[in-house]
LUMLOTOR-419268 format. One record per residue: residue in three letters; x negated, y, z negated of N, C-alpha, C in turn; residue number from 1. Coordinates in pm, whole numbers, plus 32768, in hexadecimal, padded with zeros to 4 digits. Atoms other than C-alpha are relative to their C-alpha. Example, Ala and Ser with C-alpha at 12.3 -4.5 7.8 and 13.67 -1.06 7.14 Angstrom:
<pts>
ala/7FA7/7F89/8000/7B32/7E3E/7CF4/7FA6/8078/8000/1
ser/8052/7F89/8006/7AA9/7F96/7D36/804D/806D/7FB7/2
</pts>
This chain:
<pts>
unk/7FA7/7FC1/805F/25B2/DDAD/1726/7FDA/8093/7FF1/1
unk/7FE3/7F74/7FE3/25E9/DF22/1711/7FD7/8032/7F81/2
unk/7FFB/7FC4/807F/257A/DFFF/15F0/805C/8060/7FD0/3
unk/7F87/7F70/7FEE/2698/E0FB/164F/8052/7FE0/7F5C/4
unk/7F99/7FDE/8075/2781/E15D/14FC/8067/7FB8/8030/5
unk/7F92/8048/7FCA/28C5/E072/1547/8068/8049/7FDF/6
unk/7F9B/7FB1/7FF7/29CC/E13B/15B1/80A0/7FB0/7FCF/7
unk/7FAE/8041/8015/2A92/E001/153A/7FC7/7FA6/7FA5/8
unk/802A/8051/805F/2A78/DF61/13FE/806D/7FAF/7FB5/9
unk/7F87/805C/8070/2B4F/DE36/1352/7FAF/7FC2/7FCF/10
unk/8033/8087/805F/2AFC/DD48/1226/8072/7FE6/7FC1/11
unk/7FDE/801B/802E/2B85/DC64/11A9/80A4/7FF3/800D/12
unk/7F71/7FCF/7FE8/2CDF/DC9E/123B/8045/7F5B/7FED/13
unk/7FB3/8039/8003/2E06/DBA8/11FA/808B/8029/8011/14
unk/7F93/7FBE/7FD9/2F5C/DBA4/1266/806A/7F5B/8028/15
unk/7F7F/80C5/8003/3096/DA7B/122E/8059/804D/8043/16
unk/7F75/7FF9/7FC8/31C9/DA6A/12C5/8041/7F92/7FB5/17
unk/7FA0/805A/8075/32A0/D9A9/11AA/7F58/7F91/7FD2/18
unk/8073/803C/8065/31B3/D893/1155/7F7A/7FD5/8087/19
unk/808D/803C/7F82/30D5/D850/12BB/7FA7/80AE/7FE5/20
unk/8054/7FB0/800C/2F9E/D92E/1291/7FCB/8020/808F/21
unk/801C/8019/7F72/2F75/D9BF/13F2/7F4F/8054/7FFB/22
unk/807B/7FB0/7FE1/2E11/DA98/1396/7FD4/7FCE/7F4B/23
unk/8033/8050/8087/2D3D/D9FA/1275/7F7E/8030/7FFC/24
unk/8061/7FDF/8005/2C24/DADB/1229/7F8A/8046/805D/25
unk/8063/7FE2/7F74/2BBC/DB8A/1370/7F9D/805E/7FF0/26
unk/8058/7F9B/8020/2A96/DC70/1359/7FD0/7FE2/8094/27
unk/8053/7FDC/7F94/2A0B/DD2E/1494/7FEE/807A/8008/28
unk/8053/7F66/7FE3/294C/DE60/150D/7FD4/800C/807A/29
unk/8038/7FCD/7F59/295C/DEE9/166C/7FD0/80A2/7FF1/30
unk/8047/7F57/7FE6/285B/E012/168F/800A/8059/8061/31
unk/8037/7F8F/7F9B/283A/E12E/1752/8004/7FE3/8069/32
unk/8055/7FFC/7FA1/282F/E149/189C/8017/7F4F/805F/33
unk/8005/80AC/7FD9/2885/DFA8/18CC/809A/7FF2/8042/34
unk/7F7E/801F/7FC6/29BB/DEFC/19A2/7FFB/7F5E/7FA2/35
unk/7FA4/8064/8064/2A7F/DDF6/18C3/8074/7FC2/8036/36
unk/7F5E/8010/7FAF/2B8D/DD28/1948/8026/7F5E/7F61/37
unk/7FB9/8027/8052/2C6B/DC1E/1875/8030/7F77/804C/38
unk/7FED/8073/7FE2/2C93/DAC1/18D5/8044/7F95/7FAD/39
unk/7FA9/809D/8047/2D93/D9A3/187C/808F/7FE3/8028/40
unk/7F4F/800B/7FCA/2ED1/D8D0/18B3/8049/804D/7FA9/41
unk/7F7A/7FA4/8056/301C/D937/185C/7FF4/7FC7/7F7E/42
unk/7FC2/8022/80A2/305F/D93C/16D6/7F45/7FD1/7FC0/43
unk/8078/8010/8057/2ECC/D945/169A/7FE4/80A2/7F8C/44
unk/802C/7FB4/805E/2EEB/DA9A/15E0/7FCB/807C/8032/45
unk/8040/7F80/7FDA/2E4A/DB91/16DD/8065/8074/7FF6/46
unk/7F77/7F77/8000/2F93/DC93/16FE/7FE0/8016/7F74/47
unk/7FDA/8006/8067/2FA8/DC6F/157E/7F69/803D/7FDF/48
unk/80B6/7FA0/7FFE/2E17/DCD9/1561/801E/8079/802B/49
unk/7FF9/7F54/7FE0/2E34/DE0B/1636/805D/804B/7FAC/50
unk/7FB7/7F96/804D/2F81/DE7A/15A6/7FDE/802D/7F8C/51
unk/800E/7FE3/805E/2F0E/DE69/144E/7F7E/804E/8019/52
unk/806A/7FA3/7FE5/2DC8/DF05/14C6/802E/80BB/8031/53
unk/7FC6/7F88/7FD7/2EA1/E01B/154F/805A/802E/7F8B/54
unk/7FBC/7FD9/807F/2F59/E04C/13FF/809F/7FE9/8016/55
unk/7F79/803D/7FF9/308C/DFCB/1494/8068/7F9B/7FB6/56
unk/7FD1/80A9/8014/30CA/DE75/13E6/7FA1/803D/7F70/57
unk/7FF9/8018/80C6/3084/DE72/124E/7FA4/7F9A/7FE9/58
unk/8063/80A0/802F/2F66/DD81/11E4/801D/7FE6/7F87/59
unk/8006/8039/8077/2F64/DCBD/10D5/7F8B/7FF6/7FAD/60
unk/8087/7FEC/8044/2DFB/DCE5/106B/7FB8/802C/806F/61
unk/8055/7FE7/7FB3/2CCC/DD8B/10EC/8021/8097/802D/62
unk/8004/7FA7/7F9B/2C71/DEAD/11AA/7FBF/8015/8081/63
</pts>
């Protein structure tokens, strides 16, 4: 594990779509300097992670 400053920080993030909860509390920290990739089937939530990580998509809690 890296001591680098995380050039990427979420907690706690949540995010519905009517009543299915597709992101329920995600917290992560990719540092410095690191390669990150994003794994899962369709309709597990990864698109919906990045976008809201990219300020695209509106969360419902968290930052």
């Amino acid at each position: 594990m890296s001591d680098a400053e995380p050039v990427i920080h979420v907690e706690g993030l949540h995010k519905r779509f009517g009543q299915h909860e597709v992101l329920c509390g995600v917290d992560l920290d990719v540092p410095a300097g690191s390669i990150f990739g994003f794994l899962g089937l369709n309709g597990a939530g990864t698109t919906t992670l990045i976008r809201s990580m990219l300020g695209l998509l509106r969360v419902d809690a968290g930052r």
